[in-house]
N, C-alpha and C positions, 0 to 999 in steps of 0.2 A: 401554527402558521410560520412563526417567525424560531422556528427551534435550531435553526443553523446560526444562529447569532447568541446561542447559549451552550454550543459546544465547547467541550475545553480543546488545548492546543493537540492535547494526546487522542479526541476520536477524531478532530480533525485529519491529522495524520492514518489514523488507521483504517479509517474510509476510505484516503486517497489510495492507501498501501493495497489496499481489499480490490478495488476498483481496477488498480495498475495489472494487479497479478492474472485477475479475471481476463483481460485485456490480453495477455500477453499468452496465456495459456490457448484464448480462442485463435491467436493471430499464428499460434506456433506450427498448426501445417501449413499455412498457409505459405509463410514469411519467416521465415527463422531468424534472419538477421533481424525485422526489426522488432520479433518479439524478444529476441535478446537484449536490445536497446531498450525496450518497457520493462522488461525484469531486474537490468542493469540500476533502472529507477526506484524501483518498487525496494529492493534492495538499500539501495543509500535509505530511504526514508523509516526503513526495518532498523536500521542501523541508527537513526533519530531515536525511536520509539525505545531501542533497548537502555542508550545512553540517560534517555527519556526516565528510566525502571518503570514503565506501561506495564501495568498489572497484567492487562489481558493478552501480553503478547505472546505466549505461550500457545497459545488458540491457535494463532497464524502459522506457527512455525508447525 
């Protein structure tokens, strides 16, 4: 019930990253500018994750 308060800081991040990109890829015929604005996000926080050495991120990319 309460398992988001036992996340560490790196699935934290990689849910948001997962979340954003999904977001950005649905929004891209839509809106391009501002699925680029969501990617532009998802991005920096990929750039968290690597700085991070996140095991799993390899997956994403």
């Amino acid at each position: 019930m309460f398992g988001f308060l036992f996340r560490s800081e790196e699935d934290r991040l990689s849910h948001k990253y997962t979340r954003l990109m999904n977001r950005a890829y649905n929004l891209a015929l839509v809106d391009k500018e501002k699925s680029d604005k969501i990617n532009e996000r998802a991005q920096k926080i990929r750039e968290q994750l690597r700085r991070m050495n996140y095991r799993k991120l390899d997956n994403f990319i």
